[in-house]
ZAMARGU-4260 file (C-alpha; in steps of 0.2 Angstrom, whole numbers, plus 5000, padded with zeros to 4 digits):
<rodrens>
0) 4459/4922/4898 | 4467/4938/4894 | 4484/4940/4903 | 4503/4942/4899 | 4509/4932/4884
5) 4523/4924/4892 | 4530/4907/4883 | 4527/4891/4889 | 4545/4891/4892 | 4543/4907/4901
10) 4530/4903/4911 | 4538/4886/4919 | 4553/4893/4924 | 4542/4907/4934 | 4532/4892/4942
15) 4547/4882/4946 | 4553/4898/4955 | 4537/4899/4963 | 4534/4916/4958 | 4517/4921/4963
20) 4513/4930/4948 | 4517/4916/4937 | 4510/4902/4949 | 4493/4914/4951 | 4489/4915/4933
25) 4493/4898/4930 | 4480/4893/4940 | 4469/4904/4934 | 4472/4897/4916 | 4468/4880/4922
30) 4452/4887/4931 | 4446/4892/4915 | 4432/4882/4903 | 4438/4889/4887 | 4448/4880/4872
35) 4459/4891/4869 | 4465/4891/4888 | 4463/4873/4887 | 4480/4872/4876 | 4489/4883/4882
40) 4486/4874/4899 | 4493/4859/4888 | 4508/4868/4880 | 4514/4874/4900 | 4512/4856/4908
45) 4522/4849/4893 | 4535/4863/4898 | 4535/4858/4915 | 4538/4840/4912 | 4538/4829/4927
50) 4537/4838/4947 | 4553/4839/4956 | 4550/4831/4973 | 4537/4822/4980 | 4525/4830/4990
55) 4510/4824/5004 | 4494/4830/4997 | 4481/4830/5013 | 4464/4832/5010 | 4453/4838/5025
60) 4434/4836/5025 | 4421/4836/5036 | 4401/4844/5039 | 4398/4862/5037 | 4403/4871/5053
65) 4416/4855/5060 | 4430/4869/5059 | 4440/4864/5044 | 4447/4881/5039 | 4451/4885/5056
70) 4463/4867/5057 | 4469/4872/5040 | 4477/4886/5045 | 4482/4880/5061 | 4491/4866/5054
75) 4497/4877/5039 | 4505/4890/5050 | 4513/4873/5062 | 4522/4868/5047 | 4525/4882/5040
80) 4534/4888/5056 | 4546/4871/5056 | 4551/4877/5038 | 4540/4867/5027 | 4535/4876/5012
85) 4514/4874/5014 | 4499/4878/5001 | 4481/4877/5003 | 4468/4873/4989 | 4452/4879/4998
90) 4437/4873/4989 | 4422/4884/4989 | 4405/4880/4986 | 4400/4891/4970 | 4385/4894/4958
95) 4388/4881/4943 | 4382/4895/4930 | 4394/4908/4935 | 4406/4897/4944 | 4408/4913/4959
100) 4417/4910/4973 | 4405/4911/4990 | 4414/4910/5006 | 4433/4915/5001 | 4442/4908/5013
105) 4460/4915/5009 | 4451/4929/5018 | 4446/4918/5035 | 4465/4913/5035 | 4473/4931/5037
110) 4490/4924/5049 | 4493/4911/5034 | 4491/4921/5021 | 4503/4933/5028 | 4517/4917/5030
115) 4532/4919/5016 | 4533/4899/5017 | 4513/4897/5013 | 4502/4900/4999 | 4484/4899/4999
120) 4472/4898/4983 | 4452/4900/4984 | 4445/4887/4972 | 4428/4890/4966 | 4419/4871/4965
125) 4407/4878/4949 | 4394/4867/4957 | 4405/4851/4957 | 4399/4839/4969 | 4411/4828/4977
130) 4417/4844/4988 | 4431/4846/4976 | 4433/4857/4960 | 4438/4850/4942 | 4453/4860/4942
135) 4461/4853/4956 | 4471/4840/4949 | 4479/4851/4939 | 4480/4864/4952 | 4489/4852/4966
140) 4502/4848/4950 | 4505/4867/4945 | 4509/4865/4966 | 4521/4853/4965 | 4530/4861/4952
145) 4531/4876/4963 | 4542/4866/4978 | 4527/4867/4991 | 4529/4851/4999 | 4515/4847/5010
150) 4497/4852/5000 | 4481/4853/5011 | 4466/4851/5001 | 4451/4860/5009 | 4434/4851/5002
155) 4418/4862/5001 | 4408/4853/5014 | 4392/4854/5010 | 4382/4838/5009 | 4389/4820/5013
160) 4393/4818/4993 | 4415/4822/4997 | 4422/4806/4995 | 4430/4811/4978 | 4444/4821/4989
165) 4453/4803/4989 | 4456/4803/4971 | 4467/4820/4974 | 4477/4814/4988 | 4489/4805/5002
170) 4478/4806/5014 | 4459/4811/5021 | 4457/4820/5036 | 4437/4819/5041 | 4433/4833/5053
175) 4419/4827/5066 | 4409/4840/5079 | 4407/4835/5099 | 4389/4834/5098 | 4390/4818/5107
180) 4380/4806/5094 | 4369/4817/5083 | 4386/4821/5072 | 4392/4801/5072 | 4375/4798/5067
185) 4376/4812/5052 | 4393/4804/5046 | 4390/4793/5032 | 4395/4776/5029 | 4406/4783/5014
190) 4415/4795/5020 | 4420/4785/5036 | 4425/4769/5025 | 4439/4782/5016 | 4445/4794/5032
195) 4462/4789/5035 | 4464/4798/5050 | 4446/4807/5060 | 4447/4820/5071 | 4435/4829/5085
200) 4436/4847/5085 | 4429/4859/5092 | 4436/4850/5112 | 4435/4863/5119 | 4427/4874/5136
205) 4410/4863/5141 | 4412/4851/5124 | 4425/4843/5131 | 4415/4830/5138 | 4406/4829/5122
210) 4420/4827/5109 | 4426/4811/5120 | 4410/4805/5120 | 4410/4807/5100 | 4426/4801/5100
215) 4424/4786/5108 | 4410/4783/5097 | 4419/4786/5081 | 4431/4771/5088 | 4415/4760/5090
220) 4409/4764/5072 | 4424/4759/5064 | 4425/4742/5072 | 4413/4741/5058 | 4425/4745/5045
225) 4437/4731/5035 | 4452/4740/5028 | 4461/4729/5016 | 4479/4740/5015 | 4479/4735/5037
230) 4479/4755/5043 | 4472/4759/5060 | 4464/4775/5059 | 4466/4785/5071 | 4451/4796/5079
235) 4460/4813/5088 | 4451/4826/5099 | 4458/4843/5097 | 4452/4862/5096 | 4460/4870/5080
240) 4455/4887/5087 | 4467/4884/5104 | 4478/4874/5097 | 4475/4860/5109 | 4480/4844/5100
245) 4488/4851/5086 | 4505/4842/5091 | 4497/4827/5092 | 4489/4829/5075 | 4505/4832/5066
250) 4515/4818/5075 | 4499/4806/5069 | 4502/4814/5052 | 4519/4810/5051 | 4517/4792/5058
255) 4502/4791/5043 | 4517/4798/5032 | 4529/4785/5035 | 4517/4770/5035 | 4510/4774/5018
260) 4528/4778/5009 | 4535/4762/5019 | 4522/4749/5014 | 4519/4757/4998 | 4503/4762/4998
265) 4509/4779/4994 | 4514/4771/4975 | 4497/4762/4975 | 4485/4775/4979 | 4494/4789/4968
270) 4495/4775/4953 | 4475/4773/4957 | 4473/4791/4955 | 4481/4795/4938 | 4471/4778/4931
275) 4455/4789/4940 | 4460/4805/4930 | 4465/4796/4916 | 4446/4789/4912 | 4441/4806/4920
280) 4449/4813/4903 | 4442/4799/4892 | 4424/4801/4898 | 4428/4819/4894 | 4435/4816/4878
285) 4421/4805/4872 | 4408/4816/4876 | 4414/4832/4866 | 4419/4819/4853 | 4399/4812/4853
290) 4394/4830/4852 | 4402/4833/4836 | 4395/4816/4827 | 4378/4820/4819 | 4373/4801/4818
295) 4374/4800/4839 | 4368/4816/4841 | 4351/4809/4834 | 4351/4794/4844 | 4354/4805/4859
300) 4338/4816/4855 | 4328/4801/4853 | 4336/4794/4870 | 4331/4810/4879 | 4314/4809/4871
305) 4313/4790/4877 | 4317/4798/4894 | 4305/4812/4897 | 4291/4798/4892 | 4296/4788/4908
310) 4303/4774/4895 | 4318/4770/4907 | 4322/4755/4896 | 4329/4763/4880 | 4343/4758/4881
315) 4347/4738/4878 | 4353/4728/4891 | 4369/4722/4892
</rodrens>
């Protein structure tokens, strides 16, 4: 990535002060595939050291079309109104070959972007599924380093494949339509078993009916559901686009907030998550490793061989 050649030093300091040239390119740098980015990516988190404050990292999800750009402004500008200092990581599905952007939504969210307290970064996904992009770990820590203190995580939305936002942060959010069954029914057994909190949007004009029928249904479904850390989630209706049960979102937010700091769930799942992007970074490791070791790379050929022969069982057996 060509760009200033500010020092790691340099480029912390600007991060810290969350200065958006700094902060922009920074992400940018962890955005990027290539080595030489890689460590200089490397030198800056080493400058940076440990983040300053703890942040609430809330990750928002949901089928295409449920509304979730519209409730992430909406709840960015509510908090960002109070004073909180608020950034968005908006995951965008993208071409895995030249890892483009599609949708853009820094574009959707125009009265956000325009807040001084806010900050908002289109993620290309590079055809990641799990709804999230392999940067973002690194981007929400770049984030925290800046002072933003709440950190809404946006997930692509396509397919049912999205559970992998839970590894990134405090809380999911899952994002329901009122189509009065046909959307409980297109909800998966995944995503529902990791939503901490659910909401109907959408509640609005002649689906108001309809979202409390879905409703109600969501509460039904989740009788189903076993949690072992003794949460209740919660199932909203609101309408992000009139702002109609956005208090009561953010007062169920803040009641998530406290329970999972007070019981130390908080602790748990963030200790979770670095083991998660810790073997994320091994697996890694031991691939590019593989790659460079002439002896596996035959044994991988063979294996690949083995494969496209319908011999499944190439492998021994443990």
């Amino acid at each position: 990535m060509n760009g200033p050649t500010w020092t790691p030093e340099e480029w912390a300091d600007g991060i810290r002060r969350a200065d958006r040239a700094f902060l922009g390119r920074a992400l940018s740098l962890v955005e990027s595939s290539l080595p030489e980015d890689a460590a200089r990516a490397a030198d800056l988190f080493a400058a940076l050291g440990s983040p300053r404050q703890s942040t609430f990292r809330l990750g928002i999800t949901g089928n295409p079309g449920a509304g979730k750009s519209t409730l992430t402004e909406a709840l960015g500008v509510h908090w960002a109104e109070q004073g909180r200092r608020i950034a968005v990581l908006a995951v965008d599905p993208s071409s895995s070959l030249h890892r483009g952007s599609i949708l853009g939504d820094k574009t959707r969210m125009e009265r956000l972007s325009r807040h001084p307290n806010a900050f908002i970064r289109p993620v290309a996904s590079g055809g990641q599924l799990g709804g999230v992009a392999a940067s973002t770990r690194a981007a929400i820590a770049l984030l925290e380093h800046a002072g933003y203190t709440k950190i809404l995580l946006e997930t692509v939305g396509v397919g049912q494949n999205e559970t992998d936002a839970a590894h990134y942060v405090d809380g999911l959010l899952l994002l329901a339509l009122p189509n009065a069954g046909d959307e409980v029914q297109g909800i998966k057994r995944g995503i529902m078993e990791r939503a901490d909190l659910i909401a109907v949007n959408k509640c609005d004009g002649s689906f108001v009916d309809a979202g409390r029928r879905t409703a109600t249904q969501l509460r039904e479904s989740l009788k189903w559901f076993t949690r072992e850390d003794g949460w209740s989630v919660p199932v909203l209706q609101l309408s992000a686009a009139e702002g109609k049960g956005l208090q009561e979102l953010d007062e169920t937010l803040n009641r998530y907030e406290r329970w999972v700091r007070g019981t130390g769930e908080f602790d748990t799942r963030r200790s979770s998550q670095r083991e998660h992007a810790w073997r994320e970074a091994w697996t890694a490791f031991l691939a590019q490793w593989a790659d460079q070791q002439p002896e596996i790379a035959t044994l991988r050929d063979q294996a690949r061989a083995a494969y496209s022969h319908g011999q499944s069982a190439f492998f021994p057996k443990k």
